[in-house]
PQR file of N, CA, C, O and H, with PARSE charges and radii, in Angstrom:
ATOM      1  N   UNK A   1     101.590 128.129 108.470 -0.4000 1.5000
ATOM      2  CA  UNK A   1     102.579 127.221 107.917 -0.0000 2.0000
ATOM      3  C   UNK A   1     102.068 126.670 106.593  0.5500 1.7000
ATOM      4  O   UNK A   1     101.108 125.900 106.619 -0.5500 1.4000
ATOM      5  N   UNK A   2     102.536 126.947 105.641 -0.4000 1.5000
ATOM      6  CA  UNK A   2     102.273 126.275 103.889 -0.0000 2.0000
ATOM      7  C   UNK A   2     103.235 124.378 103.700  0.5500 1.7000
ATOM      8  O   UNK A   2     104.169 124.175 104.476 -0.5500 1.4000
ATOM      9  H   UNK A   2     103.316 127.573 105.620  0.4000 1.0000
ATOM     10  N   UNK A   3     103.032 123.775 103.153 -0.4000 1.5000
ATOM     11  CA  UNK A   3     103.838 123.057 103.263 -0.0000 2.0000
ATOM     12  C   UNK A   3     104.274 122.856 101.479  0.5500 1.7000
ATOM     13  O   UNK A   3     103.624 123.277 100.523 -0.5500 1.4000
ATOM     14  H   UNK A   3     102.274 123.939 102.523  0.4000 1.0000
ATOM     15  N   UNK A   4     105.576 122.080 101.454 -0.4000 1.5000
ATOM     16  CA  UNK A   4     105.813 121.864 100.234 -0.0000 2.0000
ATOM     17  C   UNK A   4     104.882 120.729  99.253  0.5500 1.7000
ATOM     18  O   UNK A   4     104.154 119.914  99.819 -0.5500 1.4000
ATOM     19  H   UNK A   4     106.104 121.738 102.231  0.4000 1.0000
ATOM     20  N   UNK A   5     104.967 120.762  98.083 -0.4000 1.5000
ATOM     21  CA  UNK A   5     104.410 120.430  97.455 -0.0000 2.0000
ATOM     22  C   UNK A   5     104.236 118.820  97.530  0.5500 1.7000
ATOM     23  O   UNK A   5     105.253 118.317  98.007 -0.5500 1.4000
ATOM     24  H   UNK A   5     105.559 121.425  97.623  0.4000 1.0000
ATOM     25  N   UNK A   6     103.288 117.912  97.214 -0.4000 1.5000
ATOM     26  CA  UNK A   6     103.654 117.018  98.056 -0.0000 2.0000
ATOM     27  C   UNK A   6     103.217 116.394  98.997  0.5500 1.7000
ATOM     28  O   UNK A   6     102.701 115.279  98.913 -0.5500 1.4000
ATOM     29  H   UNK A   6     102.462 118.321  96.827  0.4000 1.0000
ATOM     30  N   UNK A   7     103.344 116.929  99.835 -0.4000 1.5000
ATOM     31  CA  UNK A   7     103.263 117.180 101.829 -0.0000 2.0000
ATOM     32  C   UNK A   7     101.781 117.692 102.099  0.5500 1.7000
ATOM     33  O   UNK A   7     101.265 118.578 101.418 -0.5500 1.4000
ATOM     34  H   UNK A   7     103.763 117.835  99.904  0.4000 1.0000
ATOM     35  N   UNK A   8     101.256 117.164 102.974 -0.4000 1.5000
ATOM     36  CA  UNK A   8      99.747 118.124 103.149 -0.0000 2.0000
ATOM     37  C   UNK A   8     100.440 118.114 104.913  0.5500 1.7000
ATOM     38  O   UNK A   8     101.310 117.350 105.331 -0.5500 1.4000
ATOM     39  H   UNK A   8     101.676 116.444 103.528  0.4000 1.0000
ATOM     40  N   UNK A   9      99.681 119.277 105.738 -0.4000 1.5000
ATOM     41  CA  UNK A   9      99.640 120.066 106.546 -0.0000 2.0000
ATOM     42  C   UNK A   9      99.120 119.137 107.574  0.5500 1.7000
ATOM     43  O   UNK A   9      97.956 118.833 107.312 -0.5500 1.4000
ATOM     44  H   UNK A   9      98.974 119.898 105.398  0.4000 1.0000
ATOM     45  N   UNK A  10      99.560 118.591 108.628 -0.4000 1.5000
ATOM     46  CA  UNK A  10      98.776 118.147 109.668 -0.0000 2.0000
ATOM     47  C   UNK A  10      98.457 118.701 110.964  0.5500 1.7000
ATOM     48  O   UNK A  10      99.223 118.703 111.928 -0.5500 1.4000
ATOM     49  H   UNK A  10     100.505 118.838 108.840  0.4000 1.0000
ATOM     50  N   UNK A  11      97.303 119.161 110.936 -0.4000 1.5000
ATOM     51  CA  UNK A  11      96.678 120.099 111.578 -0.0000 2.0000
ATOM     52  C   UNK A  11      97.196 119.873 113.768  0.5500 1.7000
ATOM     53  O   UNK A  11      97.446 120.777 114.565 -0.5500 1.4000
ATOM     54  H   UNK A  11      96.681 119.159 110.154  0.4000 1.0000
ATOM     55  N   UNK A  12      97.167 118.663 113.965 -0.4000 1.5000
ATOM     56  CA  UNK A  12      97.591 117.784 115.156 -0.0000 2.0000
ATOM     57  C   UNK A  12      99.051 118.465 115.592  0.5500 1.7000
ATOM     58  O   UNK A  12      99.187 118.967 116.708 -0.5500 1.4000
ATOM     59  H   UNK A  12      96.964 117.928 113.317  0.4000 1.0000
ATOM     60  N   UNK A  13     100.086 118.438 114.650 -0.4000 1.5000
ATOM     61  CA  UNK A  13     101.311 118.790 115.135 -0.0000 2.0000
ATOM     62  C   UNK A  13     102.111 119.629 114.715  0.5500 1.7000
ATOM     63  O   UNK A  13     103.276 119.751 115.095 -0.5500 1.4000
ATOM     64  H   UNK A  13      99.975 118.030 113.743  0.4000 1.0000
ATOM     65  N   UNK A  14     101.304 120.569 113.529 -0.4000 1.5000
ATOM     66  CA  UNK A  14     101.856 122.045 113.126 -0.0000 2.0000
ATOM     67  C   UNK A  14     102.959 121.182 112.161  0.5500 1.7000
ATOM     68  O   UNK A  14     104.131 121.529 112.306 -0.5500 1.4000
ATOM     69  H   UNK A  14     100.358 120.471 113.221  0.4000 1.0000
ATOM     70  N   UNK A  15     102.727 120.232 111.317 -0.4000 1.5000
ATOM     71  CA  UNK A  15     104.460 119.902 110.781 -0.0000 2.0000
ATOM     72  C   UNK A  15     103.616 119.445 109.556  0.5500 1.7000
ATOM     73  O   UNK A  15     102.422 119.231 109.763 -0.5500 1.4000
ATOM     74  H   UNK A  15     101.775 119.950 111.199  0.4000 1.0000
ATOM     75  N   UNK A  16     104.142 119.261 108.230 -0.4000 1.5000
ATOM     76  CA  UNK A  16     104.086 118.544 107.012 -0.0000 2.0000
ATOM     77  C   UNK A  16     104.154 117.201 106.877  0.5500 1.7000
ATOM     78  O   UNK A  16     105.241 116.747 107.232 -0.5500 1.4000
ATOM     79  H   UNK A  16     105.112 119.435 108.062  0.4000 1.0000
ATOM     80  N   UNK A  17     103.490 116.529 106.546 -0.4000 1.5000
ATOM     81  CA  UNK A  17     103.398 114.922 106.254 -0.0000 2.0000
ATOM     82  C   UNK A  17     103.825 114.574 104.807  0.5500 1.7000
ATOM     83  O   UNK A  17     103.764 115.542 104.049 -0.5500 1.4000
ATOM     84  H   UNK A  17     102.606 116.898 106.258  0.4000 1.0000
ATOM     85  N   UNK A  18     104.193 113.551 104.317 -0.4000 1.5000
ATOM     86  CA  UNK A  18     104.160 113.015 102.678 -0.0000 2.0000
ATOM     87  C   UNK A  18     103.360 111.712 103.067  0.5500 1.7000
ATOM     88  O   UNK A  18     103.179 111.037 104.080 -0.5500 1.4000
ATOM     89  H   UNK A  18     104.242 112.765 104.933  0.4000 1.0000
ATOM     90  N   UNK A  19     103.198 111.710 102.514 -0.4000 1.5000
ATOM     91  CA  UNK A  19     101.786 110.391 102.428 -0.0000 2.0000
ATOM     92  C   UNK A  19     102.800 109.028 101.513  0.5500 1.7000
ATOM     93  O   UNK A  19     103.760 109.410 100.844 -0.5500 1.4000
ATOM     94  H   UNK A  19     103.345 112.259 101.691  0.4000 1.0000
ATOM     95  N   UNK A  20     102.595 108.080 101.556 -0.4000 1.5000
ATOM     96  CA  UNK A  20     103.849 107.388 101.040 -0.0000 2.0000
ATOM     97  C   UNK A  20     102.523 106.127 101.002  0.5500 1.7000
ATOM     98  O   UNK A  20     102.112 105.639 102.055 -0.5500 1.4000
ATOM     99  H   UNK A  20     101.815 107.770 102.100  0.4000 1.0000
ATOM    100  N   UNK A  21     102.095 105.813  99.962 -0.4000 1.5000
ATOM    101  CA  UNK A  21     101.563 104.412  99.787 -0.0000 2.0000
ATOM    102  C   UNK A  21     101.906 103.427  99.848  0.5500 1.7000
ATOM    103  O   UNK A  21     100.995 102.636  99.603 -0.5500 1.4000
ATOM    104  H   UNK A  21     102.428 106.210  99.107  0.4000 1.0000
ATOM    105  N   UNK A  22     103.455 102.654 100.214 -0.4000 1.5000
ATOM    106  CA  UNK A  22     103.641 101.216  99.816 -0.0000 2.0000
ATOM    107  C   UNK A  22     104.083 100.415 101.185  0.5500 1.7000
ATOM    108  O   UNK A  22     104.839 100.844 102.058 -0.5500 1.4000
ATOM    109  H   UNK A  22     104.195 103.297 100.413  0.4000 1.0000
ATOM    110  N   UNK A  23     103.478  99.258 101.149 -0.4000 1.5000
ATOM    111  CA  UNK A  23     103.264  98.669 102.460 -0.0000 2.0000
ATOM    112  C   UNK A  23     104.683  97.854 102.630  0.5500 1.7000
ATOM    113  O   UNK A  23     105.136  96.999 101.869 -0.5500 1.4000
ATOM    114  H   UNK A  23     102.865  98.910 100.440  0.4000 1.0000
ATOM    115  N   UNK A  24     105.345  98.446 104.044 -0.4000 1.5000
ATOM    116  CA  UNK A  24     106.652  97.813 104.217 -0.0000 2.0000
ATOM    117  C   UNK A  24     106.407  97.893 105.737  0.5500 1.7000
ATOM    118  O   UNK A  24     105.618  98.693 106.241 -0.5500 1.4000
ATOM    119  H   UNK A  24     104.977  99.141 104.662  0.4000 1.0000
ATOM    120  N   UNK A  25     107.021  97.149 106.312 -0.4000 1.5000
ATOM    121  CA  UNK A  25     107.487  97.062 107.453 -0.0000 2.0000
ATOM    122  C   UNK A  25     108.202  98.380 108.610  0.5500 1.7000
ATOM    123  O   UNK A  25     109.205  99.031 108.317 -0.5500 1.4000
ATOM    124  H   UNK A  25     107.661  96.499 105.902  0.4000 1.0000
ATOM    125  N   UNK A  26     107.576  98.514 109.655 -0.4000 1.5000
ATOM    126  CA  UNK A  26     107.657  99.467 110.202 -0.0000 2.0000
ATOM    127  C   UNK A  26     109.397 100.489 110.019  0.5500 1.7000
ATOM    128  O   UNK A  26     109.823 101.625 109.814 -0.5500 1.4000
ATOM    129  H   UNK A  26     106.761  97.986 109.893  0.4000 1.0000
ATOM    130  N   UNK A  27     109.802  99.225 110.249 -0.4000 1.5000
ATOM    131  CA  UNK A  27     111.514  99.463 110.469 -0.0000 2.0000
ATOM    132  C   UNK A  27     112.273 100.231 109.109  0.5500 1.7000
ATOM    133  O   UNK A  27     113.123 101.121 109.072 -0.5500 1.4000
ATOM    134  H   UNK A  27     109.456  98.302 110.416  0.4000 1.0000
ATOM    135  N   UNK A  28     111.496  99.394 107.908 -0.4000 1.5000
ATOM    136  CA  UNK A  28     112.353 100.040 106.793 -0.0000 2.0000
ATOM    137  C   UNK A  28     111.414 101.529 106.020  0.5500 1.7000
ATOM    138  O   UNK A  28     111.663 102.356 105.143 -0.5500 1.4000
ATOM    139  H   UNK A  28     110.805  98.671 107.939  0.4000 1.0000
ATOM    140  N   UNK A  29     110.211 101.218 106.992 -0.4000 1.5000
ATOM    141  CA  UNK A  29     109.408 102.862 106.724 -0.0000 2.0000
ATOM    142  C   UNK A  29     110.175 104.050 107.716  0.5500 1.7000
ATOM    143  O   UNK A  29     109.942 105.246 107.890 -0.5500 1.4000
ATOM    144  H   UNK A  29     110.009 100.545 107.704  0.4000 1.0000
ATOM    145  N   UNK A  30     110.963 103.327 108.145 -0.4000 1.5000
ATOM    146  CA  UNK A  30     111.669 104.606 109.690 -0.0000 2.0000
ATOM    147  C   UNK A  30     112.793 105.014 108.569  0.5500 1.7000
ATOM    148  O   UNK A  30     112.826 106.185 108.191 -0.5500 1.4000
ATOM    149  H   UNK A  30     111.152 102.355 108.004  0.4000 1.0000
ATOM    150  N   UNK A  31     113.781 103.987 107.996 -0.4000 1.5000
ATOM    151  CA  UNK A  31     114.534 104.165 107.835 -0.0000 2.0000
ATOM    152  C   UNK A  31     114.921 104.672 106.345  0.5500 1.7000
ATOM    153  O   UNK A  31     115.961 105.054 105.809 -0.5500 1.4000
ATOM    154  H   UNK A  31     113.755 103.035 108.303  0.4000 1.0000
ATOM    155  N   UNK A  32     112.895 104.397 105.733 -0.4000 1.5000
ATOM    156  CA  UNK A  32     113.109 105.470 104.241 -0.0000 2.0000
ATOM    157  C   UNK A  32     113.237 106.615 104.561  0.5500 1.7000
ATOM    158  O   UNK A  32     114.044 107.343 103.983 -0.5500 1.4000
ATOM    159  H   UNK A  32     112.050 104.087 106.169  0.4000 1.0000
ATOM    160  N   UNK A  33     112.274 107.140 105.809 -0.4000 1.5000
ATOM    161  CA  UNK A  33     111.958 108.493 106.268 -0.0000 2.0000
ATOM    162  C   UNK A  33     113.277 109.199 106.609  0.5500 1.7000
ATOM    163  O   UNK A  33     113.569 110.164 105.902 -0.5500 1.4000
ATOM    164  H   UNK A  33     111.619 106.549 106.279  0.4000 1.0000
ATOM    165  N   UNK A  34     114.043 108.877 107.515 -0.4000 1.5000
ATOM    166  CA  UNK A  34     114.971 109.516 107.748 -0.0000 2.0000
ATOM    167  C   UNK A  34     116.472 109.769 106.449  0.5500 1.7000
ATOM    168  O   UNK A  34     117.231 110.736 106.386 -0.5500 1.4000
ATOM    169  H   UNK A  34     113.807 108.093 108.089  0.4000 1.0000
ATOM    170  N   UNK A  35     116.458 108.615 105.644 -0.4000 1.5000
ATOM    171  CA  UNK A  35     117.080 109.002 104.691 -0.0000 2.0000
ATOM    172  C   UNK A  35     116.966 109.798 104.384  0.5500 1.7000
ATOM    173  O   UNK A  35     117.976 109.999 103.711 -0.5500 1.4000
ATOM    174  H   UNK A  35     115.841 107.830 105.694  0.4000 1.0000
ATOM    175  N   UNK A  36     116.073 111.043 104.314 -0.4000 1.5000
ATOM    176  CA  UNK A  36     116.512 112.585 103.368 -0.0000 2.0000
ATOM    177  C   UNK A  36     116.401 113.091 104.612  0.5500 1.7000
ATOM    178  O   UNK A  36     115.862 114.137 104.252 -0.5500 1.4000
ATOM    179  H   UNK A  36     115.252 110.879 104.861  0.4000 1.0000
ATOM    180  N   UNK A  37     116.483 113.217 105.960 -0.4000 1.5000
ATOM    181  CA  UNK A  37     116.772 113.836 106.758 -0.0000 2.0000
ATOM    182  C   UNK A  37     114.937 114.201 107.337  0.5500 1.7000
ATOM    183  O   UNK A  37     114.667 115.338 107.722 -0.5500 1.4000
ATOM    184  H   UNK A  37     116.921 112.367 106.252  0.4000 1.0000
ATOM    185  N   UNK A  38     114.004 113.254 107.318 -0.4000 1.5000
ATOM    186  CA  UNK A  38     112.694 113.351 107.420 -0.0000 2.0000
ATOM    187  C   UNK A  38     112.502 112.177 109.080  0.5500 1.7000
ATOM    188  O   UNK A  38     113.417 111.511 109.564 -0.5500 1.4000
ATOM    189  H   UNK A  38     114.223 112.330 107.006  0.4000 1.0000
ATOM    190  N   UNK A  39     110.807 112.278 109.703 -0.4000 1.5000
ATOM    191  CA  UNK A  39     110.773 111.268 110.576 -0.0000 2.0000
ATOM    192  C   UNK A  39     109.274 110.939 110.209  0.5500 1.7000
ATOM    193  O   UNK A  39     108.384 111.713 109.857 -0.5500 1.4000
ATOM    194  H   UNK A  39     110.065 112.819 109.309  0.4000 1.0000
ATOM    195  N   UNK A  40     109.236 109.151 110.447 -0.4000 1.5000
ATOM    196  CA  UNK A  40     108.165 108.971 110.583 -0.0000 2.0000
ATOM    197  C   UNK A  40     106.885 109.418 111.057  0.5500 1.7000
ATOM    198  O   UNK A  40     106.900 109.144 112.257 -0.5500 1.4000
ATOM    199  H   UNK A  40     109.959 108.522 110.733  0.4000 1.0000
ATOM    200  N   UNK A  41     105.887 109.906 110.803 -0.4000 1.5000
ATOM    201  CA  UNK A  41     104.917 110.102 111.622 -0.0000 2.0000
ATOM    202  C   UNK A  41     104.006 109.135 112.312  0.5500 1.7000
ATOM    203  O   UNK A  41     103.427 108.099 111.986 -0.5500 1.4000
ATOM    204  H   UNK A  41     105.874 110.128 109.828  0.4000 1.0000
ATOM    205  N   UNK A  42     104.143 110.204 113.880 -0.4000 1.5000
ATOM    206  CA  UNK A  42     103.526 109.386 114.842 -0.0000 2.0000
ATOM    207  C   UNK A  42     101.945 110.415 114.845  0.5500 1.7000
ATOM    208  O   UNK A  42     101.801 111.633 114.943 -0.5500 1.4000
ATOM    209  H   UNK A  42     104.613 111.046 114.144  0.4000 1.0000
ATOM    210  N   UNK A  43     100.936 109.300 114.693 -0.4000 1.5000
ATOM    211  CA  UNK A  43      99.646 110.168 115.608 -0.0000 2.0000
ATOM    212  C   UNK A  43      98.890 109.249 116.715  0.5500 1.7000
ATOM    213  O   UNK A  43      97.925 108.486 116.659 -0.5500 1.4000
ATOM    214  H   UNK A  43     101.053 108.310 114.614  0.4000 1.0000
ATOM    215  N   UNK A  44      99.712 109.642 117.678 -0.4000 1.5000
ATOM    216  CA  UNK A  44      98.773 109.587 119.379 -0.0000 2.0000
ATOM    217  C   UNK A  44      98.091 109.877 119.817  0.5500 1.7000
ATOM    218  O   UNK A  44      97.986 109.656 121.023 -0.5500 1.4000
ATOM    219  H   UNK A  44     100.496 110.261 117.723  0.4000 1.0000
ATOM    220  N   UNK A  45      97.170 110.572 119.120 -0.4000 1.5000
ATOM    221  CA  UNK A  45      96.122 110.841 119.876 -0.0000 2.0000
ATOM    222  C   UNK A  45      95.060 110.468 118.924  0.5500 1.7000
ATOM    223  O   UNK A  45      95.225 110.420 117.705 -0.5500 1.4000
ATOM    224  H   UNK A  45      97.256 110.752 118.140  0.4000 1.0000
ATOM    225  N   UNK A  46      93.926 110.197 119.564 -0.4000 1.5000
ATOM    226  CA  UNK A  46      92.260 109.927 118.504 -0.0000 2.0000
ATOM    227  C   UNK A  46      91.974 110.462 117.889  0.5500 1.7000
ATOM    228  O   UNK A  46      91.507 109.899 116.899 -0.5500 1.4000
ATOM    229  H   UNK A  46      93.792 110.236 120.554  0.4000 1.0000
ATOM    230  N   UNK A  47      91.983 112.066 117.891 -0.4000 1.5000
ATOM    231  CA  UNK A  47      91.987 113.164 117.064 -0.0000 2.0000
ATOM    232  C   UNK A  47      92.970 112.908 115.792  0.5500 1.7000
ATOM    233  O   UNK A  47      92.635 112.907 114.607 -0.5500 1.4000
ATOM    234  H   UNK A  47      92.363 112.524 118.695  0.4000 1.0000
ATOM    235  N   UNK A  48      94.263 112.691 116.333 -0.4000 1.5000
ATOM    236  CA  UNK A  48      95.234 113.018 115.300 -0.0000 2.0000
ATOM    237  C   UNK A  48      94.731 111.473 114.073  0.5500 1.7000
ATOM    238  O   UNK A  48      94.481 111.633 112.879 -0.5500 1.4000
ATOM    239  H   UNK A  48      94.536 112.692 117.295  0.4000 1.0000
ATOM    240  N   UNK A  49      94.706 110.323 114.688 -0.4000 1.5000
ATOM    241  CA  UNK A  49      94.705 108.781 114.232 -0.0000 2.0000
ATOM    242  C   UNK A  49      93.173 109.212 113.993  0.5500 1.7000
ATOM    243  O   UNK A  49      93.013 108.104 114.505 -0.5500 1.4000
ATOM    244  H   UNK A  49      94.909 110.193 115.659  0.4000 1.0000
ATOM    245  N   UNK A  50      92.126 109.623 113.775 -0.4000 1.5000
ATOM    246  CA  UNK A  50      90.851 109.931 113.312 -0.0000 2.0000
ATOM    247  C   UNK A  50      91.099 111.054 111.846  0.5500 1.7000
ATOM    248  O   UNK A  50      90.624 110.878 110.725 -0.5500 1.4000
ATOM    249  H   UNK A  50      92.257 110.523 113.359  0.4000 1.0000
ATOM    250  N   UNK A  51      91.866 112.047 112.243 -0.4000 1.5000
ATOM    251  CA  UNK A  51      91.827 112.974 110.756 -0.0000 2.0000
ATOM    252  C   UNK A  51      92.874 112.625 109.519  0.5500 1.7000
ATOM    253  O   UNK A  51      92.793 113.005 108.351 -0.5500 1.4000
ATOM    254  H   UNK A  51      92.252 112.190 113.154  0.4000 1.0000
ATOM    255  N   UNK A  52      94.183 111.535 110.319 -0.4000 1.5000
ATOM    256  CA  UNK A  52      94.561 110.773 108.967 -0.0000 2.0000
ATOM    257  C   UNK A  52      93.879 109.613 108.094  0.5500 1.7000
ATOM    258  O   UNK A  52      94.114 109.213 106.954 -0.5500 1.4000
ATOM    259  H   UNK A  52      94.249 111.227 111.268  0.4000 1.0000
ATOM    260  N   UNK A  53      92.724 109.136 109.290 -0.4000 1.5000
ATOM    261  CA  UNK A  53      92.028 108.114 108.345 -0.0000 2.0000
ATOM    262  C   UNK A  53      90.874 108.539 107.767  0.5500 1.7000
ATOM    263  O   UNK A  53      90.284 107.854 106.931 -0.5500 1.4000
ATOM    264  H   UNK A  53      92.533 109.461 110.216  0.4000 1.0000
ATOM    265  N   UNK A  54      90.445 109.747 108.183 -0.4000 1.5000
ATOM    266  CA  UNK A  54      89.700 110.283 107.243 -0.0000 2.0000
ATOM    267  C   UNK A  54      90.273 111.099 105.774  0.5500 1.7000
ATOM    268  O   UNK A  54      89.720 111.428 104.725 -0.5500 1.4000
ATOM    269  H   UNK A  54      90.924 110.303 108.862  0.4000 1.0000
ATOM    270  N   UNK A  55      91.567 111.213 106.274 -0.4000 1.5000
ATOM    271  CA  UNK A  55      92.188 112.444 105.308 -0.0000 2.0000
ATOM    272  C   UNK A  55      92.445 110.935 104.029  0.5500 1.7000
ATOM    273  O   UNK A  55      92.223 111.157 102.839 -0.5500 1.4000
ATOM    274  H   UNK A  55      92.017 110.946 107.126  0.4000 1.0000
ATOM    275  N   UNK A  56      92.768 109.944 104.348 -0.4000 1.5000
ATOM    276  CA  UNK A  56      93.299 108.450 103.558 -0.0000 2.0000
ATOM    277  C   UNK A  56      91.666 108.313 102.598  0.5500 1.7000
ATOM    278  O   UNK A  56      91.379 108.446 101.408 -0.5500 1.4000
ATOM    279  H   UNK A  56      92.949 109.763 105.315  0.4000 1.0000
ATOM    280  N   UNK A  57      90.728 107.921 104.088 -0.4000 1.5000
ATOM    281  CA  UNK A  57      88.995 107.837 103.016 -0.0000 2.0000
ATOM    282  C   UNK A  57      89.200 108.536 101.695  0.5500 1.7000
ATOM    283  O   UNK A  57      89.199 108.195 100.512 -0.5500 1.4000
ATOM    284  H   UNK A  57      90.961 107.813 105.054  0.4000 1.0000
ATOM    285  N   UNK A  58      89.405 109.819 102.475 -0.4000 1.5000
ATOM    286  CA  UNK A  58      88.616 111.222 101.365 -0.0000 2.0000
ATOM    287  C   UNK A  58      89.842 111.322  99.960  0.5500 1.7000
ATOM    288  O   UNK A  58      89.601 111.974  98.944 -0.5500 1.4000
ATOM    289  H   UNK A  58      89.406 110.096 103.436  0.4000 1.0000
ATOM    290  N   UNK A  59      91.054 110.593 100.165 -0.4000 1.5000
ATOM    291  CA  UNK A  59      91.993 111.030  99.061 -0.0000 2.0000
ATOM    292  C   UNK A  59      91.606 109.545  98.161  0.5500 1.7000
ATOM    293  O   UNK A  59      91.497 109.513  96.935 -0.5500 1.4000
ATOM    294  H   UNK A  59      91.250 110.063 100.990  0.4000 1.0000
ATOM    295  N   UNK A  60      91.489 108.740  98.786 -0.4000 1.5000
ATOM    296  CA  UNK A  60      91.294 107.348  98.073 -0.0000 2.0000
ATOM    297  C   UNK A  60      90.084 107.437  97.181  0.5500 1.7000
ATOM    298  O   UNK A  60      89.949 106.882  96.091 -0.5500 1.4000
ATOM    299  H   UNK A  60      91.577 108.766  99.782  0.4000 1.0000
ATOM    300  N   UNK A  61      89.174 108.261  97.839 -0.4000 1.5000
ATOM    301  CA  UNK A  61      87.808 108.476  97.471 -0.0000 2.0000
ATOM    302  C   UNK A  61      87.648 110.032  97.167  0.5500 1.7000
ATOM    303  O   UNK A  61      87.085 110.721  98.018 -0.5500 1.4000
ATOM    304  H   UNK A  61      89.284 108.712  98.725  0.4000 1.0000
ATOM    305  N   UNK A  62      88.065 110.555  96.118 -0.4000 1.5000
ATOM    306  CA  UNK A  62      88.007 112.169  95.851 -0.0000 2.0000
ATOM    307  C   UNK A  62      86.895 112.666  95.708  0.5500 1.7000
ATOM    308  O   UNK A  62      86.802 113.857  96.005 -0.5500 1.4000
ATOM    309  H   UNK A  62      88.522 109.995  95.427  0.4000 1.0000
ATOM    310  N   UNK A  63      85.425 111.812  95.111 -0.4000 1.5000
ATOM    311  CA  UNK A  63      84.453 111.910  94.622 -0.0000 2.0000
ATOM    312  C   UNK A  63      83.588 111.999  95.683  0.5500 1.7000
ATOM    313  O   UNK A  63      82.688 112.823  95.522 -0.5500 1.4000
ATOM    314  H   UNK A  63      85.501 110.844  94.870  0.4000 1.0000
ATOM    315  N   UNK A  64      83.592 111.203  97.050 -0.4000 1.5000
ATOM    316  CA  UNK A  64      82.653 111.414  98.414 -0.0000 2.0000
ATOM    317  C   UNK A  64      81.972 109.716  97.766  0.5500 1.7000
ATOM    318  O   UNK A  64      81.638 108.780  98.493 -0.5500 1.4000
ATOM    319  H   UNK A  64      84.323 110.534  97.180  0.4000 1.0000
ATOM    320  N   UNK A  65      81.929 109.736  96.452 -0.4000 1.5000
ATOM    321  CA  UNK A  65      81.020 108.284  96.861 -0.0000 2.0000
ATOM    322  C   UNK A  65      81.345 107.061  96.802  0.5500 1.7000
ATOM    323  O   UNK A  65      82.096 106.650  95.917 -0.5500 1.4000
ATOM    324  H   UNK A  65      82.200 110.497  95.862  0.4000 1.0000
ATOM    325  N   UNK A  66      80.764 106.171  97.863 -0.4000 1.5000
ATOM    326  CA  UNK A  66      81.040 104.568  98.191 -0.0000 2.0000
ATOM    327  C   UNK A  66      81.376 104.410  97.296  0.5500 1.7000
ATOM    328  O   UNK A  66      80.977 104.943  96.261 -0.5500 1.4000
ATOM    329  H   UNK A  66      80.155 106.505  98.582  0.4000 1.0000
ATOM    330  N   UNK A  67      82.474 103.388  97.459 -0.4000 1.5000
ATOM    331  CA  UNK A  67      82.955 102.158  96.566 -0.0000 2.0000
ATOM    332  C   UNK A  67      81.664 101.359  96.038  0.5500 1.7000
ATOM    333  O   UNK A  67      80.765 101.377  96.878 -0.5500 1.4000
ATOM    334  H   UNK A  67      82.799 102.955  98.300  0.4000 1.0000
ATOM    335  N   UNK A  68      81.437 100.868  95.210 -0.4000 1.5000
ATOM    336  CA  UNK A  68      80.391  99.746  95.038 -0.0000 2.0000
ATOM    337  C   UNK A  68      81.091  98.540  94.828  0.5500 1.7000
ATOM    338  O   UNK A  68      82.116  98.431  94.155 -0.5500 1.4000
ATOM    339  H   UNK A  68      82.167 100.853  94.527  0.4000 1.0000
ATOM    340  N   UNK A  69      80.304  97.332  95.629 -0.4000 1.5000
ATOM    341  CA  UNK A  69      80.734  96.427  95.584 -0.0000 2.0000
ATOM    342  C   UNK A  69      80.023  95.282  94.649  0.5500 1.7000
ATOM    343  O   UNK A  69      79.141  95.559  93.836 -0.5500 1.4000
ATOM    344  H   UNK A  69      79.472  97.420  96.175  0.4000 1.0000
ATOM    345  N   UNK A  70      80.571  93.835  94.895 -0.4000 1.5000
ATOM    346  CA  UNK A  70      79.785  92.563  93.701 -0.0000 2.0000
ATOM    347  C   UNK A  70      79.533  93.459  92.016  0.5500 1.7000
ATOM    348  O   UNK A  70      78.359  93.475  91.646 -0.5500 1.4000
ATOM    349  H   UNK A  70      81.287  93.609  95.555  0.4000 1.0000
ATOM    350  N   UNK A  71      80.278  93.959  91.334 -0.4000 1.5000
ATOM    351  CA  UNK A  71      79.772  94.638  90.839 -0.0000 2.0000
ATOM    352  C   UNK A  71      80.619  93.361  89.470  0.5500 1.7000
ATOM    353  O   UNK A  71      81.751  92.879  89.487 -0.5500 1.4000
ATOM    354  H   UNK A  71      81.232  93.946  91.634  0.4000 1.0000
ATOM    355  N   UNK A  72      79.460  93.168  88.418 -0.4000 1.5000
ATOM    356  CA  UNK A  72      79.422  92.390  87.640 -0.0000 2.0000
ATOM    357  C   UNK A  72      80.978  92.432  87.039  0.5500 1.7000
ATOM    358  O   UNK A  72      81.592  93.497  86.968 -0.5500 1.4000
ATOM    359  H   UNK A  72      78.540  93.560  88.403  0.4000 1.0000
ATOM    360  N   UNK A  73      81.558  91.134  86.607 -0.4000 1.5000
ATOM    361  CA  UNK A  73      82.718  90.946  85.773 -0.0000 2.0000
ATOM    362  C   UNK A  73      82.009  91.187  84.148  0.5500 1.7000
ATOM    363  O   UNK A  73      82.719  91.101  83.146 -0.5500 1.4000
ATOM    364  H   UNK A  73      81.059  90.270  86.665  0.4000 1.0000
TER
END
């Protein structure tokens, strides 16, 4: 399965994800999703809720290295 551009591949449920950054409320994240005919993603299991928060680390962080913190103004 390839997915569209966009979309990365989630290995857990054979289906395409879009990754959507902006923090809203569960209800009106259901109801962006389904507007183009899409569904929220659910991951239930540890596996699945373990390789999106790593997949979040590793995109936030492309480079592999720590954030540094106190870091002078």
């Amino acid at each position: 399965m390839s997915c569209l551009s966009g979309y990365v591949k989630n290995p857990y449920a054979n289906t395409c994800i879009r990754l959507v950054e902006k923090e809203v409320t569960w209800s009106v994240a259901k109801a962006a999703c389904e507007s183009p005919g899409e569904h929220l993603a659910v991951f239930d299991t540890e596996e699945a809720a373990q390789w999106i928060s790593n997949f979040m680390k590793d995109r936030n962080n492309p480079n592999g290295k720590k954030p540094r913190k106190n870091l002078p103004a």
